[in-house]
C-alpha positions in Angstrom: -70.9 -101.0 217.6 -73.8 -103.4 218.7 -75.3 -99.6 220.3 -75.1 -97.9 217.5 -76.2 -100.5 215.3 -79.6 -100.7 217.3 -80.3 -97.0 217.3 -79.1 -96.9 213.2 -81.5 -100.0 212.4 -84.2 -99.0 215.4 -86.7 -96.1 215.1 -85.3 -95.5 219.1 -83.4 -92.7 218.3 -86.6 -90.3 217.3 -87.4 -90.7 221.1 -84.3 -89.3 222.3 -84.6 -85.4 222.6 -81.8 -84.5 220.4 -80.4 -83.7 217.0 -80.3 -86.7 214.5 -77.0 -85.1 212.6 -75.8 -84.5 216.4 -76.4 -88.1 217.4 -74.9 -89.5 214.6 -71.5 -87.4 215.6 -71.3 -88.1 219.2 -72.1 -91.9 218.6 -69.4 -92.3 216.2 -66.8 -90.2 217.3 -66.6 -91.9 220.6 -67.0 -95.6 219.2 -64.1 -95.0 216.9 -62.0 -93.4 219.7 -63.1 -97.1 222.1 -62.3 -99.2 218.9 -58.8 -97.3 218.4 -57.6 -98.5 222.0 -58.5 -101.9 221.2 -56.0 -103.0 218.7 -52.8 -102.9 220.2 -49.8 -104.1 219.0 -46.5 -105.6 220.2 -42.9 -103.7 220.4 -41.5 -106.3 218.3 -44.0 -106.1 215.5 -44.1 -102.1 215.4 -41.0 -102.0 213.7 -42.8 -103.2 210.3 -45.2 -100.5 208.7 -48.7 -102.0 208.3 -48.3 -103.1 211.9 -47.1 -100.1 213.3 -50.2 -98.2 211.5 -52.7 -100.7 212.0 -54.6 -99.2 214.5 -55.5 -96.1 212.0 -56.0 -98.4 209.0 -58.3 -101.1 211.0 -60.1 -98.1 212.7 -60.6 -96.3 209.4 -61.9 -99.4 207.9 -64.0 -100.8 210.5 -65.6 -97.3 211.6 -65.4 -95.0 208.9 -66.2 -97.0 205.9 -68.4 -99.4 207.2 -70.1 -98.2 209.7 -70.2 -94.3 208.8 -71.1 -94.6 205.0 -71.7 -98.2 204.2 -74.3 -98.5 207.0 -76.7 -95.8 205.5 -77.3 -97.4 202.4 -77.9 -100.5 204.3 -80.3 -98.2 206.2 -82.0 -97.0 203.1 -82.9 -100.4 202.3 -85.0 -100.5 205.3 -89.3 -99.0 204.5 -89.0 -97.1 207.8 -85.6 -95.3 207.2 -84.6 -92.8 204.3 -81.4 -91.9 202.6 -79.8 -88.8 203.8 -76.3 -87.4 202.5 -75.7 -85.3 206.1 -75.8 -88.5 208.3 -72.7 -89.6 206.2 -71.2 -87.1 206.7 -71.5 -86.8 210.4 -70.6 -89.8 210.8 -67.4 -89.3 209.1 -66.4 -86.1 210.8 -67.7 -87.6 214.0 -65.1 -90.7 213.5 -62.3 -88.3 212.7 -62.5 -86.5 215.8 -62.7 -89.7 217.4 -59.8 -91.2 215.6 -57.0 -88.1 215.7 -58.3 -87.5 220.0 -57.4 -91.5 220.7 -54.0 -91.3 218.3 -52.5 -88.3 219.9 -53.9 -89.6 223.0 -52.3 -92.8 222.6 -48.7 -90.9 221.6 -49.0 -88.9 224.4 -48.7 -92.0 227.1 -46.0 -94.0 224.7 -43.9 -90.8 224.9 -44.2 -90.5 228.7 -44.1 -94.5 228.9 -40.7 -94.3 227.3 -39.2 -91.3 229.2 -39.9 -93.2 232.3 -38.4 -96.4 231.5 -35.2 -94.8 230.2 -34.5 -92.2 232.9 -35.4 -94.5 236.5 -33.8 -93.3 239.3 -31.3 -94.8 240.3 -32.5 -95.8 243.9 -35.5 -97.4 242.6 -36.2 -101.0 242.8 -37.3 -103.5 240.1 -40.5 -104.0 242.1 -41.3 -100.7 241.2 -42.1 -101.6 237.8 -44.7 -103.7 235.7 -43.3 -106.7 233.6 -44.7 -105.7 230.7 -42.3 -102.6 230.9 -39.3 -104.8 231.7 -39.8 -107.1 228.2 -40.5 -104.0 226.2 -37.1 -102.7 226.7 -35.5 -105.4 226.5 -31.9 -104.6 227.6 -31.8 -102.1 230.8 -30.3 -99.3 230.1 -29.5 -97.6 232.9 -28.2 -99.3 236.4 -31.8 -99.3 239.1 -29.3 -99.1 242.0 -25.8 -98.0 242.8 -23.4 -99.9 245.4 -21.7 -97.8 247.8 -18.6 -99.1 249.9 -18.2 -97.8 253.2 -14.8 -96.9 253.6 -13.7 -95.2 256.8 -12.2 -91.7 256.1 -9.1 -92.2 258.0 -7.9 -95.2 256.0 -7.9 -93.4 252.5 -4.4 -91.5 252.0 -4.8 -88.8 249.4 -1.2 -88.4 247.5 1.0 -85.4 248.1 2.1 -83.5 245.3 5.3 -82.5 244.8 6.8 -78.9 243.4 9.4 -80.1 240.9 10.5 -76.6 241.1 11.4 -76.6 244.6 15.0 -77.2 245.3 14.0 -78.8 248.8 12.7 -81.3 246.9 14.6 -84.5 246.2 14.5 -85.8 242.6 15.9 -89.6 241.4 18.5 -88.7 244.4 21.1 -86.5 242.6 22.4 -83.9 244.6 22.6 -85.2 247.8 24.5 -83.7 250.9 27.6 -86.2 251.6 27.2 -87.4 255.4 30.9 -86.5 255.9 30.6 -82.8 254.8 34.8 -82.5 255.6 35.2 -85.7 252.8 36.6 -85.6 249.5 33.9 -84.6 247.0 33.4 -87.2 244.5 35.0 -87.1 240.9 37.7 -84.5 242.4 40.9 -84.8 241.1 43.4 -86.0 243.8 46.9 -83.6 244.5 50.3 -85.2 242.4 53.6 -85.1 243.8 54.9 -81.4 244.3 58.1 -81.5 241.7 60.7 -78.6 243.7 61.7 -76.0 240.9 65.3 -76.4 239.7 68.5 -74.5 241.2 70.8 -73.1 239.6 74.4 -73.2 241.1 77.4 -70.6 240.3 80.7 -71.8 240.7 84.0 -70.0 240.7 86.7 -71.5 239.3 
């Protein structure tokens, strides 16, 4: 600002071999891209409107109003400088290049700020990253290292299904072969008494 205030105020800029309208958009459009970058605002605070916007509405302001079009009737005041409408209006169009370049700039790196922080691998180490990262997010959302147990392979019994189909298979213990095969099977009736059929006797008399 203090640079373009001495070539706006200055008769310097006649010596310099290029356009006056072309000056005036190159000088503005990268001071309102520097002054965009230097109002920056915590995580905490961008979840209220003005703050979250208050880069655009501070740049617009400061560089816009104020130095693209309040300026040059400062400037007309002066004997050595005269009015003219197309400064004002480079200016303008020179600060809104300047101004939607550092915004989508400025989205670009939040956006791939953000995917880093939420997708770390997971064999990186805290060292890895700033602070400033670590108290933005405050909570970590994904684990920055695994821990792996060594256990030996032969120690780890994998277990055996069973065909419930099969009948080789043994189920709640029913069914069970008797050791004694030649024993009485159980819940067998045992044999009664054998009653002889009656005889029937002739006598002659």
């Amino acid at each position: 600002m203090i640079i373009l205030a001495f070539l706006g105020f200055t008769n310097f800029s006649r010596a310099l071999p290029l356009n006056d309208k072309l000056l005036h958009f190159i000088c503005f459009c990268i001071a309102t891209a520097v002054f965009y970058f230097i109002i920056d605002v915590e995580e905490s605070a961008r979840r209220v409107w003005f703050w979250r916007h208050s880069g655009i509405i501070f740049t617009i302001f400061t560089c816009v109003f104020c130095g693209g079009v309040l300026s040059e009737f400062v400037q007309a005041a002066l004997p050595y400088k005269e009015f003219q409408f197309g400064d004002i209006v480079a200016n303008i169009l020179g600060s809104i290049v300047g101004l939607c370049a550092a915004f989508y700039l400025e989205r670009y790196y939040r956006h791939r700020r953000e995917i880093a922080r939420l997708y770390r691998p997971l064999s990186a180490t805290a060292s890895e990253f700033s602070e400033d990262e670590d108290e933005e997010s405050g909570t970590q959302l994904l684990p920055t290292h695994s821990n792996k147990l060594s256990v030996p392979k032969g120690s780890v019994k994998k277990p055996r299904l069973a065909d419930v189909w099969d009948d080789r298979e043994e189920l709640f213990g029913v069914g069970e072969d008797s050791d004694d095969e030649g024993g009485p099977e159980v819940g067998a009736s045992r044999p009664g008494p054998q009653v002889q059929p009656p005889r029937i006797v002739i006598s002659y008399s």
